[in-house]
Structure formats: C-alpha cells, structure tokens
C-alpha positions as CSV (number, residue, x, y, z in Angstrom):
1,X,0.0,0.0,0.0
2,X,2.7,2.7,1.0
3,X,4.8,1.6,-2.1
4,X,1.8,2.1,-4.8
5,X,1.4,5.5,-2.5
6,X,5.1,6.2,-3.4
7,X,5.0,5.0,-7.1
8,X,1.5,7.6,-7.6
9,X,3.3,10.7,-6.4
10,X,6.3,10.0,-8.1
11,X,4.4,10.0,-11.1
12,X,2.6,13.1,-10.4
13,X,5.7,14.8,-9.5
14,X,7.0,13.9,-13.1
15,X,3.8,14.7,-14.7
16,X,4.3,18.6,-13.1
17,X,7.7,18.6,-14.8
18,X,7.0,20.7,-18.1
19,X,9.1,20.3,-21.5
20,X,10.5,23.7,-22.8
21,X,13.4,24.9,-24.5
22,X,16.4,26.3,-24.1
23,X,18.9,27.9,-27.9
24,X,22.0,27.8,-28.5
25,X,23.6,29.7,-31.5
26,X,26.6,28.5,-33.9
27,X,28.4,30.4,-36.3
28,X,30.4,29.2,-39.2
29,X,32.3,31.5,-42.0
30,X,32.6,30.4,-45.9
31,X,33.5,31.7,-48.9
32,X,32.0,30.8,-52.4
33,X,34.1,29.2,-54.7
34,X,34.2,32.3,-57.1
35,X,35.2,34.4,-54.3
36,X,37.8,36.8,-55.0
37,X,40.0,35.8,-51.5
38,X,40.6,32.3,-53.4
39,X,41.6,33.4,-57.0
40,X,44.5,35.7,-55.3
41,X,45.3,34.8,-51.7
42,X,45.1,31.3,-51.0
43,X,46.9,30.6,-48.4
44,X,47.2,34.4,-46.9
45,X,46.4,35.2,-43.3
46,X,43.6,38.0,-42.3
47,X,40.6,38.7,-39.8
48,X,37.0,38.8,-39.7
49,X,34.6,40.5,-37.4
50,X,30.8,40.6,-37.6
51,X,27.9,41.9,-36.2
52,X,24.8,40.1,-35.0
53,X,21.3,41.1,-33.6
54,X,20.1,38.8,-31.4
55,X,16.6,39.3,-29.5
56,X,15.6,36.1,-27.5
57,X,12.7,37.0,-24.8
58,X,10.2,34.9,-23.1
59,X,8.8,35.0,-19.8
60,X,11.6,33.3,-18.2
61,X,14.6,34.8,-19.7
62,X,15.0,38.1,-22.0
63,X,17.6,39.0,-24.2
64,X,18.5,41.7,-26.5
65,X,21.8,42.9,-28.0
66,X,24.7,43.3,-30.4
67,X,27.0,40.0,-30.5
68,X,30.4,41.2,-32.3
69,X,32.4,38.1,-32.4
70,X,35.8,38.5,-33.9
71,X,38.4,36.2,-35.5
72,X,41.9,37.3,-36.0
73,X,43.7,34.3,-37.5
74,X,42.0,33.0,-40.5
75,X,44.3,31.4,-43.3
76,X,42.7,31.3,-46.4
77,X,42.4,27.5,-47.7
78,X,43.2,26.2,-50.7
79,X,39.4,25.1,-51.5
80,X,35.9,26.4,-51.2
81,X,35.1,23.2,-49.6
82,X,37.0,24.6,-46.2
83,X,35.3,27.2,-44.1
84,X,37.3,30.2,-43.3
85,X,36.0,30.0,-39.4
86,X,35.1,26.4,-38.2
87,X,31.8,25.7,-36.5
88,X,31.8,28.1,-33.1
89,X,29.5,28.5,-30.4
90,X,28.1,32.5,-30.5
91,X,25.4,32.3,-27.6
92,X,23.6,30.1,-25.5
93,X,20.9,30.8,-23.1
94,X,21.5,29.2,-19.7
95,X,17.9,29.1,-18.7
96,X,14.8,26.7,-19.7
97,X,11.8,28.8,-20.8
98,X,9.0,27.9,-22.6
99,X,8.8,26.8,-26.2
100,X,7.6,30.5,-28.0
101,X,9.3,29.9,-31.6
102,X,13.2,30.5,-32.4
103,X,14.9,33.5,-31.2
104,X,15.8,36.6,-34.0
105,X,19.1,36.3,-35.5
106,X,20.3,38.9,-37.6
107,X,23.5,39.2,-39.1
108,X,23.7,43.1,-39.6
109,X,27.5,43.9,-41.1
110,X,30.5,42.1,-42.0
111,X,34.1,43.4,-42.1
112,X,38.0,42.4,-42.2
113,X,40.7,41.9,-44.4
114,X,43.0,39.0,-46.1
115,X,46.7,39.8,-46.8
116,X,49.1,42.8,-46.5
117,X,50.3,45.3,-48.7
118,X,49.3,46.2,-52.1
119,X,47.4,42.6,-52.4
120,X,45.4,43.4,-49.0
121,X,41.3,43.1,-49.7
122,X,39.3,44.4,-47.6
123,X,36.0,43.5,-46.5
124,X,33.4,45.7,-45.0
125,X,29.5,44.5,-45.7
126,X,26.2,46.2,-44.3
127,X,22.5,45.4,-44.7
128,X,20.5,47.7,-47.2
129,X,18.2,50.5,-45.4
130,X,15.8,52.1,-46.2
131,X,16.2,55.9,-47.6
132,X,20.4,54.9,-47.3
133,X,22.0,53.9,-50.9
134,X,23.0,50.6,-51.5
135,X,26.3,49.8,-50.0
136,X,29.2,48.2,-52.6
137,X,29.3,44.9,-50.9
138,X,25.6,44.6,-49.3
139,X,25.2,41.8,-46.8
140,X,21.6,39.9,-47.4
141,X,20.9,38.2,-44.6
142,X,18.0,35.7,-43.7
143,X,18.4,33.6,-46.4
144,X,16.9,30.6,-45.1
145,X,18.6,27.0,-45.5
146,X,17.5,23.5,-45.0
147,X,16.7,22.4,-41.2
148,X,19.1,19.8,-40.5
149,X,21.2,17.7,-37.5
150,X,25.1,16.8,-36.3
151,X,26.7,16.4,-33.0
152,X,24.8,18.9,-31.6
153,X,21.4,18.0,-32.4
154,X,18.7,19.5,-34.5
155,X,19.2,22.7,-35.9
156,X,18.1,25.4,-38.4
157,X,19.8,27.7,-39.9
158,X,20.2,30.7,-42.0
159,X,22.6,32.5,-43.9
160,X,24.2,36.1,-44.8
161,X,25.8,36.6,-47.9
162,X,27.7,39.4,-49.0
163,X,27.4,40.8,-52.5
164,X,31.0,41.3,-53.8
165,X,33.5,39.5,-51.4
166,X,31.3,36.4,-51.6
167,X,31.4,35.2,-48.0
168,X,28.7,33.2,-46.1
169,X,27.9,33.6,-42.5
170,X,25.9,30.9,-41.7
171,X,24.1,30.9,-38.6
172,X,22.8,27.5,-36.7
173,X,19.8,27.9,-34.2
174,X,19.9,24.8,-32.2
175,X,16.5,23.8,-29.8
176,X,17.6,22.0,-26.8
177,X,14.4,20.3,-24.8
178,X,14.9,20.9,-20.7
179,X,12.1,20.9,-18.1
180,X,10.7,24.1,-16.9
C-alpha cells in the first residue's frame, strides 16, 4: 500500500515537470568558390569581425543585444570546400523557458581583411536600409537553408551573404528540450 502511494506521487511529481526549450547559437564563416580571396590569396592570413542582432525573450529569460564576435587568425584554404572559421558557439541561453518559436538572428555587417600590402582586400559589408544607398558589398541576410542535424542535435539555420567578397555567415539555431 505505501509503495503504490510512493510510485502515484512520483508520477505526479513527473507529470508537473514541463518540457520547454532552451537555444544555443553557432556560427560558421565560408567563402564561395568564385570568391575573389581564393583566386588571389590562398593561403594568406587575415581577420573577420561581424555583427549580430540577437533578440531572445520569453517569460523566463530576455535578451537583446549586439554580438560582435571577432576572429583574428584565418588562413585562407586552398578550397571552397573549407570554411574560413570552423563551426563556433556564439550564444547560448542558460535558462529553460517555454517553447515561443526561435529566437531573431540577424546578421547586420561584415568586415576584415586578407593579406598585406598592395594585395590586401578588404572586406566591409552592411545590410541595405531604407532611404540609405546601397552599399558596394551589401550583406543579405536571412536567407533561409535546410533544417538539419550533427553532433549537436537539430538545428536550423540561416545565412548572410555578402554581394562582392562572396562570403557566407551561416548561422545555426539549435532547440535543446529541458524541463521548466
């Protein structure tokens, strides 16, 4: 009698236990194949910083600001088939809230530069706004890419492009289930 007691309340106790989410963001750099950094500086050493809008709010936890990750020692690779800046971890929220979509990801403006001296590109990439002419190398962003999973999990992700230096920030947006 006490242990079917023990085994009811445990199961209650389990049933108050709620399934939300917690996000954690990645970040990965590429360049296209036709992009200029491979035809002249393979191999060359350079930087890259970026900018990233990030609003993640619920009732449990809210968040709103500029990331500006930064990554000072890139070597250009031989390929297209190598990312400039291997899969990193750009934010991840420490508590478990419930589930109210994906947080907002924006990848506002891209800059650095590859090389030194007179074969030195530089890279500097905004969003378009409104009423402001287009920039020379416009960063799109949003451009949404195909939901998939690795060691991490499940993840979705989108991307930012720039215009003339052909790069690719691409942006992972991993759900992690937790109990509230």
């Amino acid at each position: 009698m006490i242990a079917l007691g023990l085994a009811s309340a445990g199961t209650a106790l389990g049933a108050a236990a709620e399934l939300g989410v917690r996000h954690r963001i990645d970040v990965t750099v590429s360049a296209e194949p036709d992009a200029p950094i491979f035809s002249r500086l393979k191999g060359a050493k350079g930087e890259l910083s970026f900018t990233v809008r990030l609003s993640a709010n619920s009732r449990e936890s809210k968040f709103f600001g500029m990331l500006r990750p930064s990554f000072p020692d890139i070597v250009v690779p031989d390929g297209a088939g190598k990312p400039l800046v291997q899969q990193t971890k750009l934010w991840e929220e420490e508590v478990c809230h419930q589930r109210r979509g994906l947080p907002k990801v924006t990848v506002t403006q891209l800059g650095g530069h590859f090389a030194e001296g007179e074969g030195r590109i530089e890279i500097s990439a905004i969003n378009r706004h409104i009423g402001v002419m287009v920039p020379p190398d416009e960063l799109t962003p949003g451009i949404k890419l195909d939901p998939g999973s690795d060691s991490f999990g499940l993840f979705y992700a989108f991307r930012a492009q720039t215009r003339n230096s052909r790069l690719n920030v691409d942006v992972k947006i991993y759900p992690i289930d937790c109990f509230l």
